[in-house]
N, C-alpha and C positions, 0 to 999 in steps of 0.2 A: 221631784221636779216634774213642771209638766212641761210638754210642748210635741213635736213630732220629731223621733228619731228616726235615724236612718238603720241603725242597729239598737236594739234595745237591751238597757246593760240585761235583760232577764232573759233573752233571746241566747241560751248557752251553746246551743247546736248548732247556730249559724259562727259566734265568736269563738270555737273552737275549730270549726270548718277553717276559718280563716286564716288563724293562726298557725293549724296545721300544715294548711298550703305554703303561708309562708316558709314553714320548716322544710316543704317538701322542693320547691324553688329554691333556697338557699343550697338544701344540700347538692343539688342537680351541680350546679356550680361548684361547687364545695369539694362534692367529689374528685370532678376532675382535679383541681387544686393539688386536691391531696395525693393522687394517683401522680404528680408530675411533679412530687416531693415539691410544692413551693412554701413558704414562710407561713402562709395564711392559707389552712386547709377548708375539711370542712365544718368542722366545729365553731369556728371565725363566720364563715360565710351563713352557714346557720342564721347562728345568733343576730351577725349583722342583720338580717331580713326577718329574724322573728322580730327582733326589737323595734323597725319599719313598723310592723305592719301592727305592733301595739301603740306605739307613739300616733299612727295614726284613726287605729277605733278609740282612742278616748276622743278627741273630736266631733268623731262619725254619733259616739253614744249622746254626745250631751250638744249637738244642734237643737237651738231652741229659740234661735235667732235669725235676720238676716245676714249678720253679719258672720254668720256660722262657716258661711266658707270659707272667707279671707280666713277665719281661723287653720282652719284644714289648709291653706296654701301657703300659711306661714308654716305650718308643722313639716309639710312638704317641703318647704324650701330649707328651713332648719337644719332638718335628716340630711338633704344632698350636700349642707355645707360640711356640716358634723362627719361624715364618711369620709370627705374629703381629708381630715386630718388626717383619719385610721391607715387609710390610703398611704398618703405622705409616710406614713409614719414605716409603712413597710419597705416603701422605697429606697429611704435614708438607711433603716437599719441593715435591707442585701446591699445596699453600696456602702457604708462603711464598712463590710465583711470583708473586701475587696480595696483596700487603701493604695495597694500599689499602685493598680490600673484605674484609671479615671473615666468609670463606666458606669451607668445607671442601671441597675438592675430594680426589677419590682413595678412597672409599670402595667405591664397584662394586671398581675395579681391585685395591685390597687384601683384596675378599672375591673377588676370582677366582681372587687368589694360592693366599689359604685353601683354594679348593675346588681347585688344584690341587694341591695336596698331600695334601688325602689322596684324589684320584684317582690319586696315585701310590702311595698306600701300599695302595688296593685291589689295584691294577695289582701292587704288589708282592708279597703275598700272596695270587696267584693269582687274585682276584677279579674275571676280565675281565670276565664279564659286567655286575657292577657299575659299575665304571670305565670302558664303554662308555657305559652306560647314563645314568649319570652324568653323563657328560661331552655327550652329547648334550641332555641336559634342562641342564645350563646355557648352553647356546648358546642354547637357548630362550629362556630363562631373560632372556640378555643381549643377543639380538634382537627377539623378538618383545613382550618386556614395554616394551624403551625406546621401539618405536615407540608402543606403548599410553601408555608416558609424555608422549611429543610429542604424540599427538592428544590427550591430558587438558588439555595447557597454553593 
């Protein structure tokens, strides 16, 4: 094919760059997950953001068009719906673990999933420093505010 990429499929060191970070992003999040025994550790969060951030270098590889972006921002919009299931889907299964009490459990963890995804789709589209950054303020995010939650209680 010809035309002007943004990543080129032959380009291996930048599309391994990428993808790694995605990995490296996910598990940041992943971690803690996992360290705070919930449903969706880091294995889940991983994967959720490797697979961002390859959903969206095929895009990235094969602009050849104007209309190459809307492609990349339906990809984009895509992934944020498609998570949103995963999401759901951890919600429902810590709440029916719990049928007596009529409580919602899994909501942090299904918005971790969120934020790993499109930490990976930063990660995917070159934006390390984003997806660093990112990913560090939601460890924040997911440490230092639930101790503020506990001393609140």
């Amino acid at each position: 094919m010809s035309g002007n990429y943004l990543v080129s499929p032959n380009d291996w060191s930048l599309i391994v760059f990428r993808l790694c970070l995605a990995l490296v992003v996910g598990a940041i999040i992943g971690l803690d997950r996992e360290l705070s025994h919930k449903p969706a550790g880091l294995r889940t969060h991983m994967l959720v953001s490797f697979g961002s951030a390859l959903f969206v270098l095929i895009p990235l590889q094969l602009m050849t068009s104007p209309d190459s972006q809307n492609e990349l921002s339906r990809v984009i919009q895509g992934i944020a719906s498609g998570v949103g299931f995963l999401g759901a889907g951890v919600i429902l299964r810590d709440s029916q673990q719990k049928l007596k009490v009529v409580d919602v459990h899994g909501l942090t963890t299904a918005a971790a999933i969120w934020v790993a995804a499109a930490l990976g789709i930063a990660a995917g589209c070159g934006l390390w420093q984003m997806g660093l950054i990112g990913a560090l303020m939601s460890l924040v995010v997911l440490r230092v505010f639930k101790n503020l939650e506990k001393y609140n209680k």
